[in-house]
N, C-alpha and C positions, 0 to 999 in steps of 0.2 A: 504494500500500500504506500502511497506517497503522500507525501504532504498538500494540503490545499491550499492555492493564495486567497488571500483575499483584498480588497480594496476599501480602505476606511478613510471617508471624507467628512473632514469637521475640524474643530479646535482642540486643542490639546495645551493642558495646563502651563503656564496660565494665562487665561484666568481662572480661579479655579471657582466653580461651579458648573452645576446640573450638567450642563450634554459634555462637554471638558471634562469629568470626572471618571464618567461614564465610558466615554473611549480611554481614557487611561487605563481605563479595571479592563477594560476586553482586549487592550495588545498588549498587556502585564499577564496576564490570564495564564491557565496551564489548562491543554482540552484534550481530553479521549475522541479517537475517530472510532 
């Protein structure tokens, strides 16, 4: 199995709040396929 890419468009801290925070925690993240 290979890895998937993906593409994340948005803001990233800082500033930190609400949607900035959010993609921080999902390309920090650790995922099972």
């Amino acid at each position: 199995m290979h890895k998937q890419r993906i593409l994340v468009v948005g803001q990233t801290p800082p500033p930190y709040g609400g949607q900035a925070i959010m993609i921080q925690r999902l390309l920090e993240g650790t995922y099972s396929s």
